[in-house]
The first five atom37 places (N, CA, C, CB, O) and aatype in JSON, in Angstrom:
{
  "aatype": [20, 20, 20, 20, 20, 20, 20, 20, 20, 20, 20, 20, 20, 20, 20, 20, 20, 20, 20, 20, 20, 20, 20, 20, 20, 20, 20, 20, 20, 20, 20, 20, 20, 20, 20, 20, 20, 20, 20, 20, 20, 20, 20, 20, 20, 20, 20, 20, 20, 20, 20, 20],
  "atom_mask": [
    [1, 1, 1, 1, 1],
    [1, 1, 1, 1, 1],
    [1, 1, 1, 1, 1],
    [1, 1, 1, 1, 1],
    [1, 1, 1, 1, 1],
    [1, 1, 1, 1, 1],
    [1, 1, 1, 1, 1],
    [1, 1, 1, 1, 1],
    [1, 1, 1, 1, 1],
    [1, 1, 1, 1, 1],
    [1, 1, 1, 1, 1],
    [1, 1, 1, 1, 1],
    [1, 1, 1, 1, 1],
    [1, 1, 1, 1, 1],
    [1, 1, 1, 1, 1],
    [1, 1, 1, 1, 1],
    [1, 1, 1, 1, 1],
    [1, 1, 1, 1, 1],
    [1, 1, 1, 1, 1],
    [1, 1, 1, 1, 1],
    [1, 1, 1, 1, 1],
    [1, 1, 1, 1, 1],
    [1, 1, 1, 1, 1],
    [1, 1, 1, 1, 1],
    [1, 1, 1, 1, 1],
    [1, 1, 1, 1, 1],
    [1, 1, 1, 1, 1],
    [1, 1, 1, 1, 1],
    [1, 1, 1, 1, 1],
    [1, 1, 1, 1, 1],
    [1, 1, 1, 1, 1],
    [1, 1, 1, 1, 1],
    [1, 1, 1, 1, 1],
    [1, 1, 1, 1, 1],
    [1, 1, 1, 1, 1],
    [1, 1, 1, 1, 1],
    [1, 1, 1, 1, 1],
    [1, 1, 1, 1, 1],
    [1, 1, 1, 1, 1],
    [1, 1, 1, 1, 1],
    [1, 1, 1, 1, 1],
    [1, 1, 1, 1, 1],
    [1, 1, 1, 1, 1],
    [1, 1, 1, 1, 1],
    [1, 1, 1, 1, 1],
    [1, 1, 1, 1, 1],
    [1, 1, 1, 1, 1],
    [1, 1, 1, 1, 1],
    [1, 1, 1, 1, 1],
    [1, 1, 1, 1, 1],
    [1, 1, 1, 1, 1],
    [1, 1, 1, 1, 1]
  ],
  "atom_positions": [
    [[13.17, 25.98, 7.51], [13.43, 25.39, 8.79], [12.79, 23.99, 8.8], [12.88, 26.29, 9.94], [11.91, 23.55, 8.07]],
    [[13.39, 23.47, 9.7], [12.92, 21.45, 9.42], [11.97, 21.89, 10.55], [14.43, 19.61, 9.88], [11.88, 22.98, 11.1]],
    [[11.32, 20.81, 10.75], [9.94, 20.11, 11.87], [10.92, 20.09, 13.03], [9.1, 18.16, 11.47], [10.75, 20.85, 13.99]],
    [[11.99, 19.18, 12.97], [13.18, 19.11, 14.09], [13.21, 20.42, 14.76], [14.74, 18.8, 13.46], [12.74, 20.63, 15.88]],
    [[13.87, 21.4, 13.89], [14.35, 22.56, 13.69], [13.22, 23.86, 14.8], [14.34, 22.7, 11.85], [13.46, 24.54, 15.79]],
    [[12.26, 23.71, 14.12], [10.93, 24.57, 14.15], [10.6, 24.0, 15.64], [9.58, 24.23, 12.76], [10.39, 24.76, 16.58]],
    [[10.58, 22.92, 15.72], [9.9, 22.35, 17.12], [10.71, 22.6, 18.15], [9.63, 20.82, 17.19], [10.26, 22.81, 19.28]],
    [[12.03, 22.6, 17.86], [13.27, 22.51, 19.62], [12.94, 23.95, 19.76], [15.65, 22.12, 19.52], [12.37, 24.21, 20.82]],
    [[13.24, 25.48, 18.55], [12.98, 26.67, 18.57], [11.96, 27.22, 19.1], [13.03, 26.99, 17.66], [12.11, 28.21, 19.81]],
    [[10.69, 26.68, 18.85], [9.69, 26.66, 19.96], [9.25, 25.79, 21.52], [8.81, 26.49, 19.25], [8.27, 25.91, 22.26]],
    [[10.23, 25.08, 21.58], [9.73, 23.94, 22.47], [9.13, 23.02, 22.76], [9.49, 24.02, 22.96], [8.76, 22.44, 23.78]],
    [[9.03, 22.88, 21.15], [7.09, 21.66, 21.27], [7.93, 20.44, 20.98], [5.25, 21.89, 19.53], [9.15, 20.27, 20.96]],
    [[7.1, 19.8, 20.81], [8.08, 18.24, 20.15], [7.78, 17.93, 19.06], [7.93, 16.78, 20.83], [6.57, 17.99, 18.8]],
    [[8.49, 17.59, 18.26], [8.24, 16.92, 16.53], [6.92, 16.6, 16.8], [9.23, 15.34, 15.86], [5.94, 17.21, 16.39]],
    [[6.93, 15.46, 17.64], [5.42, 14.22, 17.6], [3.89, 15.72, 17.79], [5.48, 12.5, 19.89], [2.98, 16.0, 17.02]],
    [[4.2, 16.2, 18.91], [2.92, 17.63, 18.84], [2.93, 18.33, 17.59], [3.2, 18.99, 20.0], [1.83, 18.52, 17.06]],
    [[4.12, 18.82, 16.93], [3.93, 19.85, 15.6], [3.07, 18.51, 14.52], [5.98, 20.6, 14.77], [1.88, 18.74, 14.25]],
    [[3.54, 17.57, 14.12], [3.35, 16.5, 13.72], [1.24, 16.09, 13.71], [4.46, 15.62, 14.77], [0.43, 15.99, 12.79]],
    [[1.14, 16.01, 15.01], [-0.29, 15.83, 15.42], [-1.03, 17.12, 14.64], [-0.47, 15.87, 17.24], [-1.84, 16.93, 13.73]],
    [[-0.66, 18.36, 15.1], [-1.23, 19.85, 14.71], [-1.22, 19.69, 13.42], [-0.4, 21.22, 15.14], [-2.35, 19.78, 12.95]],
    [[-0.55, 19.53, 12.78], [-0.28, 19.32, 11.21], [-1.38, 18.69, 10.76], [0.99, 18.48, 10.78], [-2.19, 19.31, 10.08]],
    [[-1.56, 17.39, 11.07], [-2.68, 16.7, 10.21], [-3.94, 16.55, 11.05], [-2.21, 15.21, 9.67], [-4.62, 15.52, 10.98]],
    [[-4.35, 17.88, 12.11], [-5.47, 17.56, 12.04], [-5.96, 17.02, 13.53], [-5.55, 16.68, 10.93], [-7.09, 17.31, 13.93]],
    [[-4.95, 16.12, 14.45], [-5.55, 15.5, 15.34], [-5.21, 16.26, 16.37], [-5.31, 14.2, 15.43], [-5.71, 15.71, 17.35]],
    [[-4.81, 16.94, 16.61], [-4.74, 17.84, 18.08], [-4.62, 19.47, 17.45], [-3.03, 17.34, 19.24], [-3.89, 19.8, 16.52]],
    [[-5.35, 20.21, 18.06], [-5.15, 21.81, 17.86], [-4.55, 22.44, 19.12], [-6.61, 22.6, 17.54], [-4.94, 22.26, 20.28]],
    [[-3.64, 23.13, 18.73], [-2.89, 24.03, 19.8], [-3.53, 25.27, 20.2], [-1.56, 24.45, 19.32], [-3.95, 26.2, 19.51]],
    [[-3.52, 25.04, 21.86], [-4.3, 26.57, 22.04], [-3.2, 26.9, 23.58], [-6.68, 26.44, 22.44], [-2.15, 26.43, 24.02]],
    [[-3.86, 27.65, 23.87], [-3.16, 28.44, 25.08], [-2.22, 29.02, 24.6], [-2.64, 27.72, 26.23], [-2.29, 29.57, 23.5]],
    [[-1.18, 29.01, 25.32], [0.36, 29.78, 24.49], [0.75, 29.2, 23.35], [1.83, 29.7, 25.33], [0.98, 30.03, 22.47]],
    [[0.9, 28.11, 23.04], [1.39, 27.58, 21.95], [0.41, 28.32, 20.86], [1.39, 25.93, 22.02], [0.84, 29.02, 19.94]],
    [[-0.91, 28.08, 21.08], [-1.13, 28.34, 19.96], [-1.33, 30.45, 19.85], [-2.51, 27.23, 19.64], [-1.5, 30.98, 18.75]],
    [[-1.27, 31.07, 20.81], [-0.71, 32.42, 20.42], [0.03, 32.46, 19.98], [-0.46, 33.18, 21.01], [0.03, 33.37, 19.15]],
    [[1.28, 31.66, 20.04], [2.91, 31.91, 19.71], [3.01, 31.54, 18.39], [4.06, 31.03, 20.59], [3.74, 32.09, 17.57]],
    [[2.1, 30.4, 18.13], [1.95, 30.39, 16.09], [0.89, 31.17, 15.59], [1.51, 28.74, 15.27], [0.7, 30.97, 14.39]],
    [[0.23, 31.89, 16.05], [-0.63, 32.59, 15.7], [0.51, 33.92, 15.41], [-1.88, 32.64, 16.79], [0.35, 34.47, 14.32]],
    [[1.64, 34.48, 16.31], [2.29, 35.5, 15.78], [3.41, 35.23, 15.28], [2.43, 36.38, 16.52], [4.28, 36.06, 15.03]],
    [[3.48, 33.97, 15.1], [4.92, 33.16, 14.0], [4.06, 33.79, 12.58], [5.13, 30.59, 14.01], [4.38, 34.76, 11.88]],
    [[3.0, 32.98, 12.46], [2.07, 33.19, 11.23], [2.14, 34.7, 10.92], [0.47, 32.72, 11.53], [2.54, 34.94, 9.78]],
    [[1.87, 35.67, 11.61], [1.81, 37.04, 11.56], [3.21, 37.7, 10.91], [1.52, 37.53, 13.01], [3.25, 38.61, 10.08]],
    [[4.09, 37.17, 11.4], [5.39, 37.57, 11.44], [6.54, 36.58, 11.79], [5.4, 38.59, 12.3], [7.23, 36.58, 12.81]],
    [[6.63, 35.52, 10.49], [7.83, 34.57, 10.6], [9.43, 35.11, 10.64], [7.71, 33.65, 9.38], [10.4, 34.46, 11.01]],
    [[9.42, 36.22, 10.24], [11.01, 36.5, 9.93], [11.09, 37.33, 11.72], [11.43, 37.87, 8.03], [12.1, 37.35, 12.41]],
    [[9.87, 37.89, 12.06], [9.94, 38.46, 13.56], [10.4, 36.92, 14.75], [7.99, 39.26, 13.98], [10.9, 36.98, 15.87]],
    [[10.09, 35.99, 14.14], [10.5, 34.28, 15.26], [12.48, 34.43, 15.03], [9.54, 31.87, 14.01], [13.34, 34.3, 15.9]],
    [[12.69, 34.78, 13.4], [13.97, 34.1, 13.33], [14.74, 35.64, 14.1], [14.51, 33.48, 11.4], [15.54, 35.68, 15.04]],
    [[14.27, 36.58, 13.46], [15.08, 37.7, 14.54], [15.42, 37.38, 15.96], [14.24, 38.96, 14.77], [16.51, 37.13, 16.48]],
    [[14.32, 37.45, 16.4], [13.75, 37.01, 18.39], [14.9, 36.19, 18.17], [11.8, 35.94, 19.06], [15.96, 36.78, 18.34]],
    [[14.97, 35.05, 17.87], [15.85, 33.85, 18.37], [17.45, 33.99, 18.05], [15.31, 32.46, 17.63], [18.37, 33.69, 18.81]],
    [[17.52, 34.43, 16.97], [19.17, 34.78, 16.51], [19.39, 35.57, 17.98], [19.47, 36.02, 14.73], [20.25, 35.06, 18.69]],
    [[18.81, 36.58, 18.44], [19.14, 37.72, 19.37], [19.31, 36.73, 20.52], [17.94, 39.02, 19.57], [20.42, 36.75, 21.04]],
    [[18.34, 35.78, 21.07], [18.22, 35.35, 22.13], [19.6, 35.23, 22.82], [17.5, 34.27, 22.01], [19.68, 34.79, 23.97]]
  ]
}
């Protein structure tokens, strides 16, 4: 999945996944539960969403 891709599927924006990536902003509250159970279970994100 692209950054594009990954980011609209979750709702974040390129520029936030982008920041998280290298370091200068950490995601918490929901966002960061919601990659906390991406991480747990990536093929459980692409199921969820195909269904949506």
């Amino acid at each position: 999945m692209t950054h594009a891709g990954f980011a609209a599927a979750c709702e974040f924006s390129v520029r936030t996944l982008q920041e998280w990536e290298r370091g200068a902003k950490r995601p918490g509250g929901p966002a960061g539960t919601l990659l906390r159970a991406i991480k747990g279970d990536p093929e459980g994100l692409r199921r969820a969403l195909a269904a949506g």
